[in-house]
N, C-alpha and C positions, 0 to 999 in steps of 0.2 A: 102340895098344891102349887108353891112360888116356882120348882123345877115344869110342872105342867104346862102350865103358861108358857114357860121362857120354850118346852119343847113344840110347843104348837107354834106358836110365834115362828121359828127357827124352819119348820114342816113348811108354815102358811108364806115365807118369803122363802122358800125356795121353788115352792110352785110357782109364786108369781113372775119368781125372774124368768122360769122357764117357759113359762106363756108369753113373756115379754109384756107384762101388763105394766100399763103407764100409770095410771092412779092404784097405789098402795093401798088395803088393808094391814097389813104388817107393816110390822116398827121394823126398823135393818138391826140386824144380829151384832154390830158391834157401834157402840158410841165413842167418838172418840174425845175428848176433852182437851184442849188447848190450855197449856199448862208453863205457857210464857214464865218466864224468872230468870233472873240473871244467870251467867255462864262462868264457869270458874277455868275456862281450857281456851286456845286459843288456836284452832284447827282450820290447816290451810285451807281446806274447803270450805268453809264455813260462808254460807251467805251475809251474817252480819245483823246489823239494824237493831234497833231502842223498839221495846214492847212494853206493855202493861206488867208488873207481875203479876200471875197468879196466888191466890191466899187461899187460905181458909177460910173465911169470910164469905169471898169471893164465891167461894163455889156454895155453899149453903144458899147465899140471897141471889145466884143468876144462876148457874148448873142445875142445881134442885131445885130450885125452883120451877125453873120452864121446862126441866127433863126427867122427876119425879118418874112417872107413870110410864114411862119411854124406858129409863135405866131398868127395871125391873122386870120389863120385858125382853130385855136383851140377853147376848150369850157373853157379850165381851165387852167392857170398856176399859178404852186406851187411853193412859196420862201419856200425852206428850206436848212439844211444842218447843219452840228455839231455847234452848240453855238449859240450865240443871236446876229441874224442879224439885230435887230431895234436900236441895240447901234452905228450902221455904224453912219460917218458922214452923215451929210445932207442928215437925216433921208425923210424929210418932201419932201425936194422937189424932191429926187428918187420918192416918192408917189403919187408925181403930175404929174412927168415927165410920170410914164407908165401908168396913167389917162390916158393921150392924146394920148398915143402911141396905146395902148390896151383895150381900153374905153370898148370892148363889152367881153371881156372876164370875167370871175369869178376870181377874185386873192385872193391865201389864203396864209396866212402866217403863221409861226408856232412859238410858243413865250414862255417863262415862265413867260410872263406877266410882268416884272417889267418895263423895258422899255416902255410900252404902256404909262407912266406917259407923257412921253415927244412927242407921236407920234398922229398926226393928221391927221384924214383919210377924202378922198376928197369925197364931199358930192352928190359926182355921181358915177355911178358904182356899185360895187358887191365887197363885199370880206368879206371872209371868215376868223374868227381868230380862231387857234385851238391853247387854250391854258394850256400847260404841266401841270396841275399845281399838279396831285400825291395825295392830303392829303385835309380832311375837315376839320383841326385844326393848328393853329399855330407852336402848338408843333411837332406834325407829321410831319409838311411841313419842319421845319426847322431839322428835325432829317433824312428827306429825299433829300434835295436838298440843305442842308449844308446851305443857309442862312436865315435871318431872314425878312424875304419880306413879309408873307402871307396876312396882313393886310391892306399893300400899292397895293399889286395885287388884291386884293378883291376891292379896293377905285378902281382904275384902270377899274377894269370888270364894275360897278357900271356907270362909266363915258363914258366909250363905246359904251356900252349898249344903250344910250339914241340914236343911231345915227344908223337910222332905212335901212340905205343899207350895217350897219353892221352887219353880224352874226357870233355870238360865240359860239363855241365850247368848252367843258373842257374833258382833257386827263389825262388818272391817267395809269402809268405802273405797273401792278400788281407783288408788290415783298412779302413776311412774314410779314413785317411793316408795309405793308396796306390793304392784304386781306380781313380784319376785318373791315375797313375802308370802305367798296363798298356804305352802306346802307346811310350810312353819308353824304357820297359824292352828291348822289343820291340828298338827302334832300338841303343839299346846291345849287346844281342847281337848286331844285325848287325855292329855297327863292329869288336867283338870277334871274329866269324869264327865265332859259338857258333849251332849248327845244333838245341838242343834247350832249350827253356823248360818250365818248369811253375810254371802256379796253382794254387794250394788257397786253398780257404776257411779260416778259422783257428778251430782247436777251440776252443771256452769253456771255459776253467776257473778262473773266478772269475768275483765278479760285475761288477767295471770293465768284464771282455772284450763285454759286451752293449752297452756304449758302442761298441764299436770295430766290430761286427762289421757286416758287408755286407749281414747277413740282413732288415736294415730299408731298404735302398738295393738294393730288387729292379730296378727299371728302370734305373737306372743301371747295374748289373750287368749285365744282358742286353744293353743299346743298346755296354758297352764290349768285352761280350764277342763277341760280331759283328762290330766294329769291328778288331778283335783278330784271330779266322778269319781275317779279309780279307786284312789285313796279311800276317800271317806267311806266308801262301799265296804273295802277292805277292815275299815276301823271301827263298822258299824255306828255312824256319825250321819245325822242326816242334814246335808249341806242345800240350802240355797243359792243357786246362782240366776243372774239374768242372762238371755240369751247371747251365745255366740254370736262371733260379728261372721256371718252367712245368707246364705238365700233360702227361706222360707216356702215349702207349698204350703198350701191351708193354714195359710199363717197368721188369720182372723179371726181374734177371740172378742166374744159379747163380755165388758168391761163391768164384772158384779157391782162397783161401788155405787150405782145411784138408786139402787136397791137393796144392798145388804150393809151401807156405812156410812155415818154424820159426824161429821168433824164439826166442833163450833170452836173457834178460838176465843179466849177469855175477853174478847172486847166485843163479840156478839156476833162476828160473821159467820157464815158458814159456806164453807166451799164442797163442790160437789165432791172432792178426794184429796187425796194428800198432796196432788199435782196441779189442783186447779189453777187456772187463769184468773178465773172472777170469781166472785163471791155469786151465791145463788139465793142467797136470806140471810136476812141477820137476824138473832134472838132477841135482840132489842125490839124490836118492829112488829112482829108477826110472831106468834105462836108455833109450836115445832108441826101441828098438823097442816098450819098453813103452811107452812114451808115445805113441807114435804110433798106434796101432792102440788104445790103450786105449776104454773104451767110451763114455765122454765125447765123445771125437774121432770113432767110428763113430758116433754119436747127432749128433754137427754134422752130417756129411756126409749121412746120410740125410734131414736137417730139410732142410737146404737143396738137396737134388738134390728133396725130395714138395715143394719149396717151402711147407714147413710148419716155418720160421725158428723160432729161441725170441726171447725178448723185446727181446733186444738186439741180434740180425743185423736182425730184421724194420723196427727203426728206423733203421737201416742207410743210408747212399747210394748203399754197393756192393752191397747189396741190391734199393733199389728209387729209383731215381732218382726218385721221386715225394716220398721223404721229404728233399729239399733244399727241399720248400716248408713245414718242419715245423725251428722254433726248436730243437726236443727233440731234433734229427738234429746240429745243429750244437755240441752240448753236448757234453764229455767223457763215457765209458761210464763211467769208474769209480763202481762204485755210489753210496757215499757223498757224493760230489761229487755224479754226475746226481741225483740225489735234494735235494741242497739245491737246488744250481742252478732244478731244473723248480720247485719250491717257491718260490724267489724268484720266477719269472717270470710264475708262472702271479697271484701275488700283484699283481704289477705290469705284469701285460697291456696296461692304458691307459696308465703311462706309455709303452707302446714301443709305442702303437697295434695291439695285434698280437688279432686274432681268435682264435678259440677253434680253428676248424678250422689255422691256424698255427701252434697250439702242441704237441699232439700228433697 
């Protein structure tokens, strides 16, 4: 009965993305849960900043609470959020508890992997580990996420691994220190036995990150990203990348998350996707049906089904793959940030050689 649900639900919001309907009868297919906690690594890209942590507690009297009826509906829900949420206390039995709570859902977590030393996943279920880990060498790893773990995360993946309703992922953010790195990486997943990679570009949010970032190493990017395809085709590896820096036709995709995905971070906001600028409801305030259908959210979905975006999807990647050839795509949304950020760059264009049609 509880898989029926979650299958009609899944049927009923893919209709409705494809009609482009603005007020929802379906719940979105995956929840994501904001799972703030401190950070044990120290990664040059890293945006930063003091959060709430996330507990145990926490998610029984605000998560379950206002999202009970919603999580059970769903196909997938996502622990994530800035730092290492498996350091929480009473790791284990949070794992067991939404076992029972959430038994038919997909849970994925997001990790740097050192933690997994002490975490034990319940030997029923589904979930997902996507783990950060950047670098196919000790040296690199630890020249990119400040500590010296590569060794014990590698022991860690090894020990997972054997625990067959586990799947792993390895996630590498593409900055100048590890461009050169892709091919490597690749091979170490194979040795590992891991059938799923992803690259990302690495968001700017400061202004060091424009030293680091890829966006001025377009041809090397595209000659490794090719090189890449090849490979993993070859290794039977299914790799993730984000688009080449190139010119796009039909390069205008209707953006699934304001119909098929709810992020709320543990202090009650929620933004319309992982990328968001603003907050579109907070759980504190309003109930998750108000929020969902409110007219903010009906105003996204119809922007983006007439493809008449507002100013910050239209800059978008997962709007328009054309704007990975645009500095301003690569920037953090957050207002205040994007707004310094384009203001330094646009100021110092010749240092980064960057033309005008590059930058916004």
């Amino acid at each position: 009965m509880a898989d029926d649900i979650i299958k009609l639900n899944n049927l009923l919001n893919k209709f409705e993305l494809l009609k482009g309907k603005t007020i929802l009868k379906s719940v979105p297919t995956t929840i994501g849960v904001g799972t703030h906690f401190f950070c044990n690594a120290k990664c040059v890209f890293c945006l930063g900043g003091k959060y709430p942590n996330f507990s145990f507690n926490g998610y029984k009297s605000f998560f379950e609470k206002n999202l009970t009826a919603v999580l059970k509906k769903a196909l997938n829900v996502d622990f994530h959020g800035y730092g290492e949420f498996l350091l929480m206390p009473n790791i284990n039995k949070f794992l067991k508890y939404i076992d029972k709570k959430i038994p038919n859902q997909t849970k994925t977590f997001f990790t740097n992997g050192v933690a997994l030393k002490n975490v034990t996943f319940p030997k029923k279920g589904l979930y997902n580990i996507v783990i950060s880990l950047h670098a196919s060498n000790k040296e690199l790893h630890k020249k990119i996420v400040g500590i010296d773990k590569f060794d014990e995360i590698i022991s860690n993946i090894k020990r997972i691994k054997k625990q067959k309703n586990v799947r792993i992922s390895l996630c590498s953010i593409l900055t100048k220190l590890n461009i050169n790195d892709m091919e490597n990486f690749i091979l170490l997943a194979k040795k590992l036995n891991i059938k799923n990679v992803i690259f990302k570009y690495m968001t700017i949010f400061e202004y060091k990150h424009f030293d680091l970032s890829v966006f001025f190493n377009k041809k090397l990017v595209n000659k490794n990203f090719t090189k890449i395809s090849n490979l993993s085709k070859r290794l039977g590896i299914n790799v993730v990348l984000p688009p080449s820096f190139k010119k796009y036709k039909n390069s205008i995709c209707i953006c699934p998350s304001p119909w098929d995905y709810f992020y709320v971070e543990n202090q009650g906001n929620v933004n319309k996707c992982i990328l968001a600028d603003r907050h579109i409801g907070n759980l504190n305030k309003n109930s998750f049906n108000e929020i969902w259908n409110n007219s903010a959210y009906q105003k996204l979905r119809e922007n983006l089904f007439l493809q008449k975006p507002d100013k910050i999807c239209k800059k978008c990647i997962n709007y328009d793959k054309n704007n990975v050839n645009k500095i301003s795509s690569h920037i953090t949304f957050r207002p205040d940030t994007y707004k310094k950020l384009l203001d330094y760059i646009i100021k110092n264009r010749k240092k980064y050689g960057l033309k005008t049609e590059e930058i916004i």
